[in-house]
N, C-alpha and C positions, 0 to 999 in steps of 0.2 A: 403400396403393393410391393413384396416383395422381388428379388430379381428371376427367382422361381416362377411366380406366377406371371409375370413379363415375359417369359421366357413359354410358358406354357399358351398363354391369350393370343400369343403371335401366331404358332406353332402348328394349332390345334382348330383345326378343320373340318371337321366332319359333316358327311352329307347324312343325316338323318331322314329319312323319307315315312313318310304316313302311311306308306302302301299295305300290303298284305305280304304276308311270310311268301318264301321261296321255297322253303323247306318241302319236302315230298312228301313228309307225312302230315305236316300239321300245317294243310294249307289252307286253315278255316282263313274268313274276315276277319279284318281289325275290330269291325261290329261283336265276333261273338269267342274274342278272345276276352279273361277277365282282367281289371285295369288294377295295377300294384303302384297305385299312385298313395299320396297322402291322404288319411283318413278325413273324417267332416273335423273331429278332434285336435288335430295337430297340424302344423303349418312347418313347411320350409320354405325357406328363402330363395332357395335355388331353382329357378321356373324355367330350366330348359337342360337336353340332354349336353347341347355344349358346354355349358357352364358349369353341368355337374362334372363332364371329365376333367374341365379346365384345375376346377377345386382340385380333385382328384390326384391329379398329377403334379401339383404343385406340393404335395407332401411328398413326393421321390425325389431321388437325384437325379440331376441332369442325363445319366445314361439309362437311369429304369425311362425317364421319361419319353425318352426317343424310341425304346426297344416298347413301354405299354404303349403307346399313342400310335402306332405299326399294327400291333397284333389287336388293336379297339376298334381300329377301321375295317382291318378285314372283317371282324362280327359281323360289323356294322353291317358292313354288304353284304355277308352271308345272310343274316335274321332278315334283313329289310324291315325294319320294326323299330318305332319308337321303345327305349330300353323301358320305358313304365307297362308294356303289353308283351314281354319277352318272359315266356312260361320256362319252367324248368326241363318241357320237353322240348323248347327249338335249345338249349345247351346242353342236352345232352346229344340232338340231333348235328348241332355245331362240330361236339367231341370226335364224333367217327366220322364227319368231313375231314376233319384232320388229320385222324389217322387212317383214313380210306383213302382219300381223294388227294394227297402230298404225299412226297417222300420226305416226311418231316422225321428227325433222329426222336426217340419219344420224349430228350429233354425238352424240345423245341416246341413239342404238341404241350408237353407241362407247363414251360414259361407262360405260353399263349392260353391255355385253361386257366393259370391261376390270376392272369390279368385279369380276363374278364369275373373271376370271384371275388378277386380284392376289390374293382369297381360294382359290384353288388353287395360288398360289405359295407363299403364307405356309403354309399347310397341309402342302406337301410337305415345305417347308425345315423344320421344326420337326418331321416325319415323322409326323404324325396321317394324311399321307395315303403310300401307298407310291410310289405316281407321281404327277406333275403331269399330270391329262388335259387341263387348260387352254394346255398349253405349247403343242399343232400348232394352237390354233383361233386362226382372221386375228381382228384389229380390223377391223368396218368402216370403210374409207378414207373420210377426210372431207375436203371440199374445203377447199384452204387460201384463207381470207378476208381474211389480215392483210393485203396489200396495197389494201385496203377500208375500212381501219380507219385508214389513217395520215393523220393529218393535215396539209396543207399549213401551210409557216410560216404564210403570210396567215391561214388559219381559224385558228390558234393565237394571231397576235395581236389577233385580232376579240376571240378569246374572252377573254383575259386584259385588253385595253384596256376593256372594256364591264364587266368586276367590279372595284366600287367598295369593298365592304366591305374591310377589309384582312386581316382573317380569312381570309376566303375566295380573297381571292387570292394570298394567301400558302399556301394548300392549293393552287391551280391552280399558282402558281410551281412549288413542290415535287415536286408529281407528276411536271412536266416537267423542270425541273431535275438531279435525281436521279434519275432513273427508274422511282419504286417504286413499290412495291404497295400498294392499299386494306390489307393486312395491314400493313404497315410504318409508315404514316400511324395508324392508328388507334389504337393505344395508347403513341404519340410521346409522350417526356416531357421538360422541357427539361434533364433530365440527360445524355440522348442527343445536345444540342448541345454544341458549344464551339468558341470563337475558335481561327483559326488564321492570327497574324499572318505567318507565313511563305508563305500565299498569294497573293499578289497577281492583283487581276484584270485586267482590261484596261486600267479608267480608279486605277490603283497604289493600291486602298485592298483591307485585308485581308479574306479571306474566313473560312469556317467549314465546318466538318465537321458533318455528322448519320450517326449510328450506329443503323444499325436490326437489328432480330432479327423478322424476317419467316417468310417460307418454308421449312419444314424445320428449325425451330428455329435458322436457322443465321445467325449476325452477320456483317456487313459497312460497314465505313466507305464515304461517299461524301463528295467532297470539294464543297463551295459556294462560287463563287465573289463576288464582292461585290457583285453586283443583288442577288439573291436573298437572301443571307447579311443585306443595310442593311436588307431590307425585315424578316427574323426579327426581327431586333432592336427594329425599331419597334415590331413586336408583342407582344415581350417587354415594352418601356416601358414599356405600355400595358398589360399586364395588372399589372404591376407597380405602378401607378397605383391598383389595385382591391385593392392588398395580394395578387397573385396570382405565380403568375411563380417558384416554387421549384421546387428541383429535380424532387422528382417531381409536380408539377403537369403536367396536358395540357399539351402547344402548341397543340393547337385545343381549346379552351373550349368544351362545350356550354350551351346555358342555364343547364342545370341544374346546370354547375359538373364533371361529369367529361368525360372523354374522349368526342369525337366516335362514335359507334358508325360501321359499313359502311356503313349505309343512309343515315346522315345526309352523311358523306360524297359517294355516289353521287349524292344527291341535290343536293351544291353545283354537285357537275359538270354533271350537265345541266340544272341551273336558268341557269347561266352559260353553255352553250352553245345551249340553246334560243335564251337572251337575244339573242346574237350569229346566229341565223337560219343555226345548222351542222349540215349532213349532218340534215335536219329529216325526220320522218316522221310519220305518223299516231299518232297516240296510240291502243289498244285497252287493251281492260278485263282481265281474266280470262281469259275465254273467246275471245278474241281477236278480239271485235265494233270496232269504228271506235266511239272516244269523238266526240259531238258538240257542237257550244258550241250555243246558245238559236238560233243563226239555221240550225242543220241543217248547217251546215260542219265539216269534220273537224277533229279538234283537233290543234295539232301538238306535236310534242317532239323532240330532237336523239336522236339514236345513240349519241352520244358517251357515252362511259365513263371512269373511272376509268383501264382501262388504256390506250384510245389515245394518251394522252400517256406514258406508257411504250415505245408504240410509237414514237410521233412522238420521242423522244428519242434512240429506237436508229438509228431511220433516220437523221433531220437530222444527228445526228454522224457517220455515219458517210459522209454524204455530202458531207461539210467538213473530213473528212483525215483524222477521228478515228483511232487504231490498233485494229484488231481486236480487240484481247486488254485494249484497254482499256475499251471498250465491255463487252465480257463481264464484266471485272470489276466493274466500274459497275452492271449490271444483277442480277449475282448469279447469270448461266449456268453450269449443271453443265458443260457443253460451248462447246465454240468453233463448234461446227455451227450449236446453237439460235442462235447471235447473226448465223454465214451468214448465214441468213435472212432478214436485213432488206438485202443486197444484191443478193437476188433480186426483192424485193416490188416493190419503185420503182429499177429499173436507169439507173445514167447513160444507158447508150449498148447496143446491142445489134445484130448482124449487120445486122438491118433498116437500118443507116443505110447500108449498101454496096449496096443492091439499090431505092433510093428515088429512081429516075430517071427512071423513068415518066413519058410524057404529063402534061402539067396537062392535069384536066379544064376540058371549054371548053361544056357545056351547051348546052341548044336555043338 
């Protein structure tokens, strides 16, 4: 068994109960609900609803796992229902629980929709269920924000001129640089670097490669040209100065000597962009109160993340010639659509420049 499903079997609880729906509209019996079990025809292996999320979940990462096995049990308690007698109308009745009955933001109503569709996808395909009743229910549409999220070169080099550590900015280079993901950084080791004297960058000195195994399990090279590529190096020096600096050693060093975790990460980011006074907003606690400093002032912090420079990567190249299909591969998109996207966000030019002849305004 993998450390996945170890990690799922332990985890993963659920109180399924026999009863009758809760729902207000569709509160027939379990008697005269119809059963979306396996046919007389075909046989699964899987003979209970634990076991089927157990499966289920063991094909995500560790964080999808935590975030579906959260939004499966709330169902759970909502439907009251063995998931083989769960109709398409207690999920569509599920749907406006969430967005009626929470003050859920609609990405959060979307996360929690598309859990319970994926665990009715997997269930079909594997035939525990006889139809997929999650196939005709929408995601709630969520507005898209990415063009909110990108950062202008200038706030990019605020942020990067203003971090001094070399550690650290050598994580902010990287992010940008390559485009990748807090998954991809975080368990960086400098086996995944190497020279690549046939690079050349601008000012003719050689660059280097980093290979990550991020997203999906799935590997990808990206190539480094020689800013970023001189500055690894000096950081390898330097950890190599500490007798550090082997192959499977971190490239970011924590304290304590392993691998940066997510949080620590997250955490260089907006320590560095607070610092630089980007995209700044109130800081709240928990429950979403405004943190205050001793004088009753709001306290601030950036927005910035981890991935906007992932964003700010796809954009800026792409708005400096970059080729489509080179950018998607740089990034690691299943699709050439997802990478679209960043031509829509922050457009050169659009119809409005041919209709912008308008009076200047001339005030009282």
């Amino acid at each position: 068994m993998s450390d996945d499903s170890r990690h799922v079997s332990e985890s993963t609880e659920l109180q399924i109960s026999t009863g009758s729906p809760r729902t207000s509209d569709l509160s027939r019996s379990i008697d005269e609900l119809p059963f979306n079990g396996p046919t007389d025809d075909r046989h699964c292996s899987i003979e209970s609803d634990h076991l089927l999320v157990r499966r289920w979940l063991a094909e995500k990462s560790p964080r999808t796992q935590d975030e579906y096995l959260s939004d499966i049990e709330q169902f759970v308690d909502f439907v009251d229902l063995p998931f083989q007698y769960v109709t398409l109308g207690h999920l569509q009745e599920y749907r406006a629980h969430l967005a009626n009955d929470h003050d859920y933001a609609r990405s959060t109503q979307a996360r929690k929709i598309s859990a319970v569709k994926s665990l009715y996808t997997f269930g079909a395909r594997i035939q525990y269920f006889a139809h997929n009743v999650g196939a005709a229910l929408k995601t709630p549409k969520v507005r898209n924000k990415r063009a909110e999220r990108i950062l202008s070169e200038a706030e990019l080099w605020a942020i990067l001129r203003d971090e001094t550590d070399l550690r650290n900015h050598c994580i902010l280079r990287l992010f940008y640089a390559s485009g990748g993901r807090v998954s991809d950084l975080e368990e960086l080791a400098w086996r995944d670097l190497k020279e690549r004297p046939d690079l050349k960058g601008r000012d003719g000195l050689p660059g280097g490669q980093v290979t990550f195994f991020g997203k999906g399990e799935k590997t990808r090279a990206v190539s480094l040209y020689s800013k970023v590529w001189m500055l690894i190096q000096e950081l390898r020096t330097r950890e190599k100065a500490e007798d550090r600096g082997g192959a499977n050693d971190p490239v970011f060093r924590s304290q304590k000597g392993g691998f940066l975790t997510r949080t620590a990460l997250w955490r260089v980011v907006k320590k560095a962009a607070t610092r630089a006074d980007v995209q700044l907003k109130p800081k709240t606690d928990s429950s979403g109160r405004q943190i205050l400093d001793e004088d009753g002032d709001p306290v601030m912090t950036s927005a910035v993340s981890p991935h906007w420079f992932r964003h700010a990567h796809a954009s800026h190249a792409l708005q400096k010639g970059a080729d489509l299909e080179l950018v998607r591969q740089t990034l690691g998109h299943e699709s050439i659509e997802t990478t679209k996207m960043y031509l829509h966000v922050q457009p050169d030019k659009s119809s409005s420049y041919y209709v912008d002849e308008a009076p200047d305004f001339r005030g009282d």
